[in-house]
C-alpha positions as MATLAB code, in Angstrom:
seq = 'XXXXXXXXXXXXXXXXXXXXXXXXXXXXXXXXXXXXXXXXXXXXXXXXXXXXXXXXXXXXXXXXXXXXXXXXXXXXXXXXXXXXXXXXXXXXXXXXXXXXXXXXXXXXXXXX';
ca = [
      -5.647  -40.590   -4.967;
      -5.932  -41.357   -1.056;
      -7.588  -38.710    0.796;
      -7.522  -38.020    4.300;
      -9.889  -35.297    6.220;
      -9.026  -34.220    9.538;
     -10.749  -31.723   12.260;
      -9.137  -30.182   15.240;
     -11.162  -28.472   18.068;
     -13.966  -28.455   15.910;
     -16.373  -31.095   14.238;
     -16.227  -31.824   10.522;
     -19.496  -30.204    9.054;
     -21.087  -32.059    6.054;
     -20.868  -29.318    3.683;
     -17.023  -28.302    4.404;
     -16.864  -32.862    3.349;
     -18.650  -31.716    0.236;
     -16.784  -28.991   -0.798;
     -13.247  -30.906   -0.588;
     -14.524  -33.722   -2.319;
     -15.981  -31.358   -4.815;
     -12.439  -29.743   -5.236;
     -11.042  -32.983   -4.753;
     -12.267  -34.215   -8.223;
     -11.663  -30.844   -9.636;
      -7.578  -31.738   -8.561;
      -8.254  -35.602  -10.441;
      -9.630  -34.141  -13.333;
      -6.332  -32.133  -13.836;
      -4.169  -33.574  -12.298;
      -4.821  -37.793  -12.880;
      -2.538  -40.058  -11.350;
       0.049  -37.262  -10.686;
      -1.641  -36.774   -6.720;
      -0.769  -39.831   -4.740;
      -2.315  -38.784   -1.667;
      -4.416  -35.730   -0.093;
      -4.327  -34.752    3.390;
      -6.271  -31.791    4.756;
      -6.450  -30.402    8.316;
      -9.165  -27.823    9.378;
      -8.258  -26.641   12.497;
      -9.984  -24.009   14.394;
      -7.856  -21.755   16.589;
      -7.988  -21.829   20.560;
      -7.099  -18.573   21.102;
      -9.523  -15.419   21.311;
      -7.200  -13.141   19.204;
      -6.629  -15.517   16.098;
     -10.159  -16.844   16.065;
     -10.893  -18.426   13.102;
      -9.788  -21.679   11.258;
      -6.772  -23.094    9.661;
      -6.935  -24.793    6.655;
      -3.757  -26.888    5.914;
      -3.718  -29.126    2.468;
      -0.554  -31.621    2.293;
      -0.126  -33.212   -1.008;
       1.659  -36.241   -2.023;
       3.392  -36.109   -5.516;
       6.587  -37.995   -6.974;
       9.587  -37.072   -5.143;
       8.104  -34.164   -3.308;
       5.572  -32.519   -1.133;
       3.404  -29.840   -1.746;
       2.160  -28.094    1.575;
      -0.531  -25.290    1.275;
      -1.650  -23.543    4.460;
      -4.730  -20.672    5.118;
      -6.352  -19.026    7.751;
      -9.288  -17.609    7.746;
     -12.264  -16.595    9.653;
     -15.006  -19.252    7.965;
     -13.620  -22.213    6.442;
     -15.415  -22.554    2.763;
     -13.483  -19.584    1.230;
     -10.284  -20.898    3.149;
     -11.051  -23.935    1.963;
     -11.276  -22.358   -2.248;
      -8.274  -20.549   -1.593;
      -6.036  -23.324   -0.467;
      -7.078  -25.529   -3.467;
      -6.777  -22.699   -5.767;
      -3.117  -22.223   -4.340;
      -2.416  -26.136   -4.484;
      -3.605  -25.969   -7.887;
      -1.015  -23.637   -8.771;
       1.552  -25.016   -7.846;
       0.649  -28.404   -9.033;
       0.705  -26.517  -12.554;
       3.593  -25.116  -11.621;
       5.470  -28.531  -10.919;
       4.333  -30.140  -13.876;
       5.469  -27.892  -16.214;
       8.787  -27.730  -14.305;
       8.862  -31.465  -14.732;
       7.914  -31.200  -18.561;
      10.473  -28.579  -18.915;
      12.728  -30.978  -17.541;
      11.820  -34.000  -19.659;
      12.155  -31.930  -22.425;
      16.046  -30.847  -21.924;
      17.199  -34.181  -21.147;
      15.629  -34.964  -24.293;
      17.699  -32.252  -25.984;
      21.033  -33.260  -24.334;
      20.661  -37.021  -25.235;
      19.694  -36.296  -28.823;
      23.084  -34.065  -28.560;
      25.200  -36.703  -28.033;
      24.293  -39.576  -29.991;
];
């Protein structure tokens, strides 16, 4: 899996690098060779009355995109959430696609 780590108006802190890679190989564990690439975007927000940071996790997968985006004041637990979200719907498209595989199984066992 490619990944990609961006910051916007703010400087990428070692331990924000950590904890994506960290959740990164939490995503290959489950996930292998389903993720082609990983793209995500902290941002921290300009403007006094939305302080805080934006979190924005853009996932490759066959014959889609998966886009995942949180704000939050501090950007660890933003950070956990988004994967946790991207996780679930990762889960969510692979059973989809299983579900899939499974009736066009059904129908070509049907007609031969």
């Amino acid at each position: 899996m490619e990944l990609k780590i961006e910051a916007k108006n703010v400087e990428l802190r070692k331990g924000w690098e950590t904890r994506i890679n960290e959740e990164k190989n939490k995503l290959i564990r489950h996930y292998a060779n389903f993720i082609l690439h990983l793209r995500v975007t902290i941002t921290a927000t300009t403007s006094h009355k939305a302080g805080g940071y934006v979190i924005k996790l853009i996932a490759g997968v066959p014959d889609d995109t998966i886009v995942v985006e949180r704000k939050s004041e501090s950007v660890r637990p933003a950070l956990t959430a988004a994967f946790d979200v991207l996780g679930l719907q990762l889960k969510e498209k692979m059973r989809k696609k299983r579900n899939s595989l499974k009736s066009s199984g059904e129908e070509e066992a049907a007609f031969t």
